[in-house]
Backbone as numpy.savetxt, mean C-alpha at the origin, in Angstrom:
# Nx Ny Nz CAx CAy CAz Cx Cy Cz
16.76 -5.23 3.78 16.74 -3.90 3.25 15.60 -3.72 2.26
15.09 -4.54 1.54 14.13 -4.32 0.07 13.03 -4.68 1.16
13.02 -5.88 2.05 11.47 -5.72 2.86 11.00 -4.29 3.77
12.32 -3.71 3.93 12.46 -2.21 4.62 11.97 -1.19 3.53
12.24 -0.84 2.41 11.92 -0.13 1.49 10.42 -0.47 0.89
10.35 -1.79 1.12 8.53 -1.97 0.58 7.52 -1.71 1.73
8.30 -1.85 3.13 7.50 -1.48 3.81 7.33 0.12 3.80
8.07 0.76 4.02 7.90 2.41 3.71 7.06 2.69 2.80
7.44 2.16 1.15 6.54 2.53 0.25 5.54 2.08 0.75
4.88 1.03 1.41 3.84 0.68 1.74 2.89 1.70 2.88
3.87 2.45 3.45 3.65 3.09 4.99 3.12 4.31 4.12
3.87 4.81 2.83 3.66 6.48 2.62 2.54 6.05 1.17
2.23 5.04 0.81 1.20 4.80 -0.25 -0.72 4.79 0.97
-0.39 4.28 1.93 -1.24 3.86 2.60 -1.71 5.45 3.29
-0.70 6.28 3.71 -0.60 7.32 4.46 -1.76 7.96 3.10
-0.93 8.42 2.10 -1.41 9.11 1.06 -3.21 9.04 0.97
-3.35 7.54 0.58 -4.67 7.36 0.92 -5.53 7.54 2.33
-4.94 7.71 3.16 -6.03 8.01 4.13 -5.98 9.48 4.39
-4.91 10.34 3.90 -5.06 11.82 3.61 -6.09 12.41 2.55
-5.95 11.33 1.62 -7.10 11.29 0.35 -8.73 11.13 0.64
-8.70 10.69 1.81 -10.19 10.46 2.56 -10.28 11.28 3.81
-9.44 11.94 4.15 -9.22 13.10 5.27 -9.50 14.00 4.30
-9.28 14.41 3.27 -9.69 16.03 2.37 -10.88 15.56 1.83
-11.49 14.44 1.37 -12.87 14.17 0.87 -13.63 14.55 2.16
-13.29 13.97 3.11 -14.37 14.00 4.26 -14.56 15.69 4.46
-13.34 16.53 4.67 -13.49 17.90 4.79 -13.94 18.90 3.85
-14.07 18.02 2.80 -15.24 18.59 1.30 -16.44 18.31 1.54
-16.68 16.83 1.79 -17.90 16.73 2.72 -18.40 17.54 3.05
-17.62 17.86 4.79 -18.27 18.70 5.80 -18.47 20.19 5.00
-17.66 20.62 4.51 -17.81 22.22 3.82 -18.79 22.36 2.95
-19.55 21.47 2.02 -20.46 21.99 1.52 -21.59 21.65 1.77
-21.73 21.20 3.46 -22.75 21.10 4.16 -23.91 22.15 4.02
-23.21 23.35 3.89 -24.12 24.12 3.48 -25.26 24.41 2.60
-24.42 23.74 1.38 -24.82 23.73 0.38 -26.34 23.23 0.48
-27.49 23.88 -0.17 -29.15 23.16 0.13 -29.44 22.87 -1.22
-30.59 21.88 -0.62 -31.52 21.22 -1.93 -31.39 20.04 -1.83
-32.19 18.86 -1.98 -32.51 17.57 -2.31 -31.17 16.79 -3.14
-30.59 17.37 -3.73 -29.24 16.76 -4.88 -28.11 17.02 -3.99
-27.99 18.49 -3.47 -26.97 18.18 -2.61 -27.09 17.33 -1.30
-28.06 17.11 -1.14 -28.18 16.22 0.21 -27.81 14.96 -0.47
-28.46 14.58 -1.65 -27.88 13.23 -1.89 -27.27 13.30 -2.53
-26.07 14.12 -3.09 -25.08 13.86 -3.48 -23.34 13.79 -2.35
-23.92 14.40 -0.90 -23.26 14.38 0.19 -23.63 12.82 0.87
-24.45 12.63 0.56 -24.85 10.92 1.33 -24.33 9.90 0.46
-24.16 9.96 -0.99 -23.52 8.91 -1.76 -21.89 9.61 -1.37
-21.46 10.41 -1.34 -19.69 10.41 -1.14 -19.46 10.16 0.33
-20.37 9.92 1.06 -20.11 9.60 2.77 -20.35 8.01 2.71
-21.03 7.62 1.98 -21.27 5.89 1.87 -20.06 5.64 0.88
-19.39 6.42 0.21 -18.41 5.91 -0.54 -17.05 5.95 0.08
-17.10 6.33 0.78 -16.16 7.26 1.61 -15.98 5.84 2.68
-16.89 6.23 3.12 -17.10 4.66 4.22 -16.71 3.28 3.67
-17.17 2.90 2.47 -16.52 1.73 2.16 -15.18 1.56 1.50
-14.98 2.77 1.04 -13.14 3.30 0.48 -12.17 2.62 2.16
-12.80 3.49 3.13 -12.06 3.48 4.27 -12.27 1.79 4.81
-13.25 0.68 5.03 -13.42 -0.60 4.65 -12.41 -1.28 4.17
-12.23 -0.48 2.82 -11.57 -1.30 2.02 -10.08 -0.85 2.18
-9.87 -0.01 2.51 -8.72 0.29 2.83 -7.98 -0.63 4.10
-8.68 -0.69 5.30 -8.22 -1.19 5.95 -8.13 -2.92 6.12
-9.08 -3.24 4.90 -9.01 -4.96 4.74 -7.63 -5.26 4.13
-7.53 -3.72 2.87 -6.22 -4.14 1.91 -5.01 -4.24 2.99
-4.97 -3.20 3.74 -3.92 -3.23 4.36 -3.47 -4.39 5.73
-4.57 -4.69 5.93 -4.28 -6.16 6.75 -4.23 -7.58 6.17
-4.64 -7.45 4.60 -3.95 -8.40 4.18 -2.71 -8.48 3.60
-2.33 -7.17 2.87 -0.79 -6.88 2.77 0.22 -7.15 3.58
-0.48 -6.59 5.03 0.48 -6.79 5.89 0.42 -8.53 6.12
-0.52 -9.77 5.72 -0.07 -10.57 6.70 0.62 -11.68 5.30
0.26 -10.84 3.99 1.16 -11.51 3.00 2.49 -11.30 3.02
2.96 -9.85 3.24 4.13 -9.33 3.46 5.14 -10.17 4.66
4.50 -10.36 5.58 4.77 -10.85 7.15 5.23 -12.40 6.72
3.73 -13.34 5.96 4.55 -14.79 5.24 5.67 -15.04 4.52
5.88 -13.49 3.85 7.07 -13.79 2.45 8.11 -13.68 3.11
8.21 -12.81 4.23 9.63 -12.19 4.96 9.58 -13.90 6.18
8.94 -14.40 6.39 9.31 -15.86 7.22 9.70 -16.97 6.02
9.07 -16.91 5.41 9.45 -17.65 3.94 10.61 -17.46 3.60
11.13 -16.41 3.00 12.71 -16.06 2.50 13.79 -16.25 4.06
13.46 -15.42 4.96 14.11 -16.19 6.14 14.45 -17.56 6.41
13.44 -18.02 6.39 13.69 -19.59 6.45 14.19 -20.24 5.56
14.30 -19.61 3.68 15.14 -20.17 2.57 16.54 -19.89 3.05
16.24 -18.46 3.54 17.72 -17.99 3.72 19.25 -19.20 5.02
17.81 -19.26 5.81 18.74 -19.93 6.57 19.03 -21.48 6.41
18.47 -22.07 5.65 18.28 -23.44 5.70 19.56 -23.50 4.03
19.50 -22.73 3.46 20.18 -22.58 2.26 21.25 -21.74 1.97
21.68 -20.99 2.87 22.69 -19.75 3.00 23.72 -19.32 1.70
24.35 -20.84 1.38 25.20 -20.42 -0.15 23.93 -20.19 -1.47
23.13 -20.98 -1.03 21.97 -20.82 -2.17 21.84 -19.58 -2.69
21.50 -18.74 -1.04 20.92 -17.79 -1.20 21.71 -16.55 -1.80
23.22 -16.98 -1.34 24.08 -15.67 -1.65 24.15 -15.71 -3.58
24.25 -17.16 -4.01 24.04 -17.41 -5.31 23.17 -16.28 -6.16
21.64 -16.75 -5.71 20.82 -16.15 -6.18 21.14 -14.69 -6.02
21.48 -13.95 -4.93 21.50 -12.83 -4.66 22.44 -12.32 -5.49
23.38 -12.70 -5.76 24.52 -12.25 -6.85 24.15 -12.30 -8.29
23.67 -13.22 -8.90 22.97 -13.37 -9.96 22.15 -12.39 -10.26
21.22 -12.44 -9.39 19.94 -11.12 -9.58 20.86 -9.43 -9.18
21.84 -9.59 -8.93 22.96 -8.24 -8.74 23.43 -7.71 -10.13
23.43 -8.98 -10.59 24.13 -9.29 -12.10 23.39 -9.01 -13.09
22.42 -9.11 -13.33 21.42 -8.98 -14.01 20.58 -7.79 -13.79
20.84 -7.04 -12.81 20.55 -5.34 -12.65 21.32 -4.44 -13.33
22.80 -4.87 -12.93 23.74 -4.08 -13.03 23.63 -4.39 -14.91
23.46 -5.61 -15.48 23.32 -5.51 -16.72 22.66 -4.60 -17.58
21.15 -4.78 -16.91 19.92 -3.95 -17.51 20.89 -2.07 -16.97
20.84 -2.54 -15.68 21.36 -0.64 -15.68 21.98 -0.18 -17.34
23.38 -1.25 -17.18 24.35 -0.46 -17.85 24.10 -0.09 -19.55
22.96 -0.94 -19.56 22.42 -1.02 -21.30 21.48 0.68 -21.48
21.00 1.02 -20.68 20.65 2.43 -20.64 22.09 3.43 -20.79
């Protein structure tokens, strides 16, 4: 369930940003119009920035995903090799939520 919820946040943080480079790019294109030497290069530095945003976007997200992908075989494999362990821990850290909650 929490690798389900980080993946979402992960799905609608990632989404966000490439909507964030879908409205830059369409600012871009719209003030194509715009003339003169500054706007030309000030449209060529946000298209090279733009370009390596989107780079970098998609490196972050394929390494997220293949850190994400190790931790969820990792805890799987604690889980199963350790099962009372795990319910231990899991109760403990239940315990210690419900603590912090209730002090608010």
């Amino acid at each position: 369930m929490a690798s389900k919820s980080a993946k979402t946040a992960q799905e609608i943080l990632m989404a966000d940003f490439q909507a964030l480079v879908r409205d830059t790019e369409k600012l871009l294109a719209d003030t194509a119009n715009l003339a003169g030497d500054q706007a030309d290069d000030l449209r060529e530095q946000i298209h090279d920035r733009l370009t390596q945003a989107r780079e970098t976007l998609q490196l972050t997200q394929d390494s997220v995903r293949e850190r994400g992908q190790a931790a969820l075989g990792s805890a799987e494999h604690y889980v199963q090799e350790n099962p009372w362990q795990a319910v231990g821990i899991a109760a403990g850290v239940g315990l210690l939520i419900g603590l912090l909650a209730n002090r608010r």
